[in-house]
N, C-alpha and C positions, 0 to 999 in steps of 0.2 A: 912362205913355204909353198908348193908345188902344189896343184892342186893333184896330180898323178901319185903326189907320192905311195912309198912304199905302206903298205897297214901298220906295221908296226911302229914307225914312226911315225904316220897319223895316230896311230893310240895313243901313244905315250905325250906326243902334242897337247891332246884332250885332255889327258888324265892331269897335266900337269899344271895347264890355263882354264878346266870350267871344274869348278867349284863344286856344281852337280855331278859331272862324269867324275871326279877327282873321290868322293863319297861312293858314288856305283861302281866303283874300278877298283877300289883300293886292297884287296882282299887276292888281284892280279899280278903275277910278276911282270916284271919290264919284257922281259922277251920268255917263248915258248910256249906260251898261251892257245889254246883253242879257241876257235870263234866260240861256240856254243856255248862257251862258259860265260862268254859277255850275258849279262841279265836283262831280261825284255825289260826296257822302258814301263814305268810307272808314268802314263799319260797326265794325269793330273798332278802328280809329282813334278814332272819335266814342266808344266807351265804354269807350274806356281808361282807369282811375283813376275808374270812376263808383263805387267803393265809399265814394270817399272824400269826401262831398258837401261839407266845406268849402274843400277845393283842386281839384273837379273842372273842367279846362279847358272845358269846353263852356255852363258857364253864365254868363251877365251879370250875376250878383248874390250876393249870400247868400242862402240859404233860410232865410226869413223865416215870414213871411203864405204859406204855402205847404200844399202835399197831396206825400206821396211813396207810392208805387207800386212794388211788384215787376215788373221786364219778363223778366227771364228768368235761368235756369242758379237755385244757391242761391245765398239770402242772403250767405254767405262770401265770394262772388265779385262782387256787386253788383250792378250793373245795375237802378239806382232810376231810375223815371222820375218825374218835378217838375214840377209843376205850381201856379203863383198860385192862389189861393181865383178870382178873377173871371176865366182864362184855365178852371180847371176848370167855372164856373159857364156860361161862354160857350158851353161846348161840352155842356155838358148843354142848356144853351134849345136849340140848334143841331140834335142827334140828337133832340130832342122833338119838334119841328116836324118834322121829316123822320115820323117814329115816329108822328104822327097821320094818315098817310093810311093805315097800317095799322089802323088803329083805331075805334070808335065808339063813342061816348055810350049809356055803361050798362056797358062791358063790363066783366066782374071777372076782373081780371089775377092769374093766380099766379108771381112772381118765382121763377124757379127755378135762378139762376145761381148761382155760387157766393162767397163772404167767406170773412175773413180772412188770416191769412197775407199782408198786404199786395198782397191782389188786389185787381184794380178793376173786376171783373166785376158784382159784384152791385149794388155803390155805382153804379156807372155807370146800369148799367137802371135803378135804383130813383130816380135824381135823372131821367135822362132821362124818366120815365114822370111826374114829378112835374110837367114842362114840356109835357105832350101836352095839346092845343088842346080837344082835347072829355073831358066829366065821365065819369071813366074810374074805378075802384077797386082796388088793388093789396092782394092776400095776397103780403106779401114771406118766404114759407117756405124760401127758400134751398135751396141744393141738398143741404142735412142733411136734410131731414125724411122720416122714413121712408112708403115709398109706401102704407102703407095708409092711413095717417093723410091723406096727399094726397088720395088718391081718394076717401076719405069727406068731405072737405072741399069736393071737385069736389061732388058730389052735394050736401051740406050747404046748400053757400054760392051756389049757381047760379055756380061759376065756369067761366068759357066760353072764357079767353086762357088757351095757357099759355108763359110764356117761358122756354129755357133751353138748354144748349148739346146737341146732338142724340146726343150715346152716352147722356147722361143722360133724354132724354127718352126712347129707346128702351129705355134696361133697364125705365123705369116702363111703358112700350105693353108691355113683353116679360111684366112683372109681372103687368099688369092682363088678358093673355092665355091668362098659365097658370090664372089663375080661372075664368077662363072669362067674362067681365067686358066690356063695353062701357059706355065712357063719353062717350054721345052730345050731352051737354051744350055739350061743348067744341066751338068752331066755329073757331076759330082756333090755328096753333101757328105763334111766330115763334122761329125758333133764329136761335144767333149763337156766335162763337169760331171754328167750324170749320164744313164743309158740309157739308150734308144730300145725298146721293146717293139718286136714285130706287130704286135695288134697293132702299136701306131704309125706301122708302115702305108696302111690302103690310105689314108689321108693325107702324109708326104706323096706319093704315088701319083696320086689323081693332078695335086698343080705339078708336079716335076715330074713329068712321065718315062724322062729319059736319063733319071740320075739314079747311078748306083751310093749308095748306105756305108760309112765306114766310121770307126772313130778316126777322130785325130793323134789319139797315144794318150797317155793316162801319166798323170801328173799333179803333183799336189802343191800348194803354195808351202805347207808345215814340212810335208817327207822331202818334195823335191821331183826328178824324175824318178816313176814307177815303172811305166811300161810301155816299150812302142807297138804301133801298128802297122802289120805291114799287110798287101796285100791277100797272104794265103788266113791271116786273122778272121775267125764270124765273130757275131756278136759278141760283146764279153768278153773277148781275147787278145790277150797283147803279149807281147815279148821281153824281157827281160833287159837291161840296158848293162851287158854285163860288165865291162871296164870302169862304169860308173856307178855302178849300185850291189849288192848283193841282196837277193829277194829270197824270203823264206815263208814257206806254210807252215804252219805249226796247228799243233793237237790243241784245241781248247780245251782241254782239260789238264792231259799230262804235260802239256809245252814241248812235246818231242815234235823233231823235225818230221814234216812228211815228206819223204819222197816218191813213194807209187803215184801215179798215175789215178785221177778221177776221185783221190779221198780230199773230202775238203777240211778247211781249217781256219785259221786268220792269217793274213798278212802280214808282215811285218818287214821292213825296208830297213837295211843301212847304208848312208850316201858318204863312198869312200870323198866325193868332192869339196865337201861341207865341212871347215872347221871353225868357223864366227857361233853359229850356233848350229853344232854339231849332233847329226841325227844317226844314233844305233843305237840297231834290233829294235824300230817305231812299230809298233803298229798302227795301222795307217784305216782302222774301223773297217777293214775288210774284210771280208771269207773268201778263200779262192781254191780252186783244183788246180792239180799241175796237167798240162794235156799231153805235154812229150817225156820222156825217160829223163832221168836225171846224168847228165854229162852234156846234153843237147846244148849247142852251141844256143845263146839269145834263149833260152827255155820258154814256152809258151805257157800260156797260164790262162786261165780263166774264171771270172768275176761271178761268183755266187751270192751275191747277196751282202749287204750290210750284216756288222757284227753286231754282237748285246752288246759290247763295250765301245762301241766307237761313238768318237767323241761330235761325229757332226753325223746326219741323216741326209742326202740330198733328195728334195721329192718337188719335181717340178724343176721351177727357177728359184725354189728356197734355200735354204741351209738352215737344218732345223736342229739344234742342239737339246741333247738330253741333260744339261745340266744346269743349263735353262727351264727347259718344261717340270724338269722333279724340284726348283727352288717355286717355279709360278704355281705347282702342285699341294705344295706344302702352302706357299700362302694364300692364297685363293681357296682351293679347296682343305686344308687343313690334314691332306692325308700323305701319307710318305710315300705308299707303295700306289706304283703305276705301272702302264704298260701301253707301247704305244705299236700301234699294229700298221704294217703300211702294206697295201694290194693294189696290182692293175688291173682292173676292172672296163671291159669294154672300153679299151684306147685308152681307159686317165687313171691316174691315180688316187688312191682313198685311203685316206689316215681315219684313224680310231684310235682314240686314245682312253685307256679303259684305266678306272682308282679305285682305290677302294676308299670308301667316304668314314668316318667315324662319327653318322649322325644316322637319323632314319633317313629313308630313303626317301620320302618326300623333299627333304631337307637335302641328301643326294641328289634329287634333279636341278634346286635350285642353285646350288654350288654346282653343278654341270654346265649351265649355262654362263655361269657366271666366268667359268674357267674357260670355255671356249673363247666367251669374248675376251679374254683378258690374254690369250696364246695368238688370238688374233691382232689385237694391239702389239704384241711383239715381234707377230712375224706378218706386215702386213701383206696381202695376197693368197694367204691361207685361207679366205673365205671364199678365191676361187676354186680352191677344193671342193672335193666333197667330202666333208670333216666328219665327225661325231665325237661328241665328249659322253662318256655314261660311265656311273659309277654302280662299282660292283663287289662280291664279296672278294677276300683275298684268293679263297680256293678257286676263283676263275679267271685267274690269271695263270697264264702260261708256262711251261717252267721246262729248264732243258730236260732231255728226256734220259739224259745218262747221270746226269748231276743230281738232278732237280733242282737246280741253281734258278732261283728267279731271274727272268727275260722281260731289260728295258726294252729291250728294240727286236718286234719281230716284224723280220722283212719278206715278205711272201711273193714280192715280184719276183717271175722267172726269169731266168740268166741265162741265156742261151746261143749256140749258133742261130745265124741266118738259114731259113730253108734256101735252097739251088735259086731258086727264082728271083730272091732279093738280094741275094750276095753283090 
């Protein structure tokens, strides 16, 4: 079937071959149907049993002619995301075209995302850069290659793009600084995975003195294509992929659709291109504002923040999963209720992750410690942070301020445009 096709018979497609949508759907008629009435994805519903790819309910088929993909937590626990050879190739032409108005004819691109491990970081940029509209040249050094060897290959090779996810591009800006080093060649740096924050722009700045700051487009291995970037984009901003996706913000509370301008909510994606394992109305664990009127062609949007519900945290070059931290919470520390706090603090990031202990609090700090080490064993490089584990009463934990719904995940980095000077 088409990957264009029409909705409705992509619905009915779905409704008919996954077993999960066939249960979420069933209460739908075959035709006349409103989108809105489709019901938001139950996230850990939807990846129940995805370890197990030839009985997992969510897919239409056998994995055949297929790509599979790490999306999150370990391998042990699963969470493989599936993709057809010509649903993956689709959406590589897709972020290509988007990926060239970043770009121009001659530039020498250094791939610096990261492989293997069943990631799809590197493979993604390197097929997408493969589809970009103007004569463009790709160093694909992955994010192994040691920085000196990079930065003599910048100068070497006249390479002037660099891509990759932005802790990684700053420890190289941080490298090429303690040399005392500038590398003016570079005119462009587009990151992707997680967001670039202005306070960490004066340390890109100082080695790349003469590159402008942009993402690459926003894109998820589980939802798929989310959002491009085009040049009129700052910070935080990407555009909608409308042929291919439909994007919505919605009310965390009441789930109604937002459309004004500037209220934020969560994300949520459905990718009309995807029918092996089929993603509507995902939430994709984001909060976002809409920036243009609703009818705007491409609709611009804007990245506020991680959600309480979302299922992965990116901070750094991690991936930190909350349902990980609430199982290593309960066992280690012995308590159910957490909270984990994430702020930018003078250029880096600082996690806090605050419990509530069910002993005395002497006995609370030695279960503190015990849990940091034990979150650091899971996620190794978290001790490059600056972490803190403290246990605390339940009443000092967070809580939404309309609900009062208790808050896993409170993300306090700001999300914002670029001031004029950094654009």
């Amino acid at each position: 079937m088409n990957a264009s096709f029409p909705y409705e018979p992509w619905f009915n497609h779905i409704r008919t071959y996954s077993t999960f949508y066939k249960g979420q759907l069933s209460h739908l008629p075959d035709q006349g149907w409103d989108f809105d009435q489709l019901p938001i994805v139950d996230v850990s519903e939807f990846w129940r049993g995805s370890h197990d790819l030839d009985n997992w309910q969510v897919l239409t088929a056998e994995v055949r002619d297929a790509l599979v993909f790490k999306t999150g937590g370990t391998t042990s626990q699963g969470k493989l995301s599936v993709y057809t050879h010509a649903e993956w190739q689709l959406m590589l032409e897709c972020f290509g075209r988007s990926l060239s108005a970043q770009l121009c004819a001659g530039d020498r691109i250094a791939n610096l995302f990261f492989s293997g491990d069943l990631y799809a970081s590197f493979l993604f940029i390197h097929g997408a850069l493969c589809c970009v509209e103007a004569a463009i040249t790709e160093f694909p050094f992955s994010g192994s290659v040691d920085f000196n060897v990079l930065a003599g290959a910048i100068v070497e090779h006249r390479i002037n793009v660099l891509v990759g996810v932005p802790a990684h591009l700053l420890a190289f800006a941080s490298h090429v600084n303690a040399q005392g080093r500038m590398l003016p060649q570079v005119t462009t740096v587009l990151f992707g995975g997680e967001n670039l924050f202005e306070s960490q722009l004066p340390t890109l700045k100082r080695a790349l003195p003469n590159a402008r700051f942009a993402s690459i487009g926003y894109a998820s291995v589980d939802a798929g294509l989310v959002g491009a970037s085009t040049p009129d984009c700052g910070l935080g901003e990407h555009r909608v992929f409308d042929e291919q996706t439909r994007v919505e913000i919605l009310d965390e509370l009441s789930g109604e659709a937002i459309e004004a301008c500037g209220q934020t909510g969560n994300l949520v994606v459905t990718n009309f291109t995807r029918t092996l394992m089929p993603i509507v109305r995902y939430p994709v664990g984001d909060r976002a504002s809409w920036c243009e009127p609703a009818g705007t062609p491409q609709r611009k949007f804007a990245l506020q923040g991680r959600s309480a519900e979302g299922r992965r945290v990116r901070v750094g070059v991690l991936s930190l999963f909350p349902e990980e931290i609430g199982e290593i919470t309960r066992r280690v520390g012995g308590g159910s209720q957490w909270q984990l706090i994430i702020e930018h603090v003078q250029g880096n990031d600082r996690v806090s992750l605050k419990w509530v202990a069910d002993a005395q609090a002497h006995t609370g700090q030695i279960r503190s410690r015990a849990l940091k080490a034990a979150l650091i064993k899971q996620y190794p490089g978290l001790n490059q942070l600056h972490m803190e584990v403290q246990a605390c009463h339940a009443g000092q934990l967070e809580r939404h301020p309309r609900s009062g719904k208790h808050l896993s995940i409170v993300d306090r980095r700001i999300y914002g445009p670029l001031t004029p000077g950094n654009a």
